[in-house]
N, C-alpha and C positions, 0 to 999 in steps of 0.2 A: 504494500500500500504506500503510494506517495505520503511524505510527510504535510504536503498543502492537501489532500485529502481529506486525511487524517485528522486535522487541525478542521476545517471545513466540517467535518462528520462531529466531532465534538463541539463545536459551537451550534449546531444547531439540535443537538441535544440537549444540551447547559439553556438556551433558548426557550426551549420549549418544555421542560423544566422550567423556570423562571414564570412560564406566560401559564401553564397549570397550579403552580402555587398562587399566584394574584388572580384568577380565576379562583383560584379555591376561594381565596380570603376575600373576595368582595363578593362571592356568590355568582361570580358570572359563569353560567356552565357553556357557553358559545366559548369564549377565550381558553375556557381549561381544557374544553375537547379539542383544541388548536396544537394547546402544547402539548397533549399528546399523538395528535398526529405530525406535531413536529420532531416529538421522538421517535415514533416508528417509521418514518421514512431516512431519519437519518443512522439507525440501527440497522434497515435494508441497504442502505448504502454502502455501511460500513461492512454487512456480510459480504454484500456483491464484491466487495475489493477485495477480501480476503480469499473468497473461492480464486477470484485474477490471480492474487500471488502465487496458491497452492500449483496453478498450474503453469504459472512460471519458472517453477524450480524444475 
């Protein structure tokens, strides 16, 4: 996996993380379901790179 990937795949993790907790804490369930879908696309991101490495080597 690229380290700018990499970096890329964790920020929009930590993101959407961030945007689930202030959804939680104001009660807004549109923004917290955001930032979990902004985790699960960046956790399939982070898979798909990882399968690329495997068959890199």
């Amino acid at each position: 996996m690229g380290f700018e990937d990499k970096v890329n795949n964790t920020t929009e993790n930590t993101t959407g993380k961030v945007k689930e907790g202030v959804g939680r804490a104001t009660d807004n369930e549109r923004l917290e379901a955001e930032g979990r879908g902004d985790q699960a696309r960046a956790n399939l991101k982070q898979a798909g790179e990882k399968i690329k490495d495997v068959f890199r080597s």
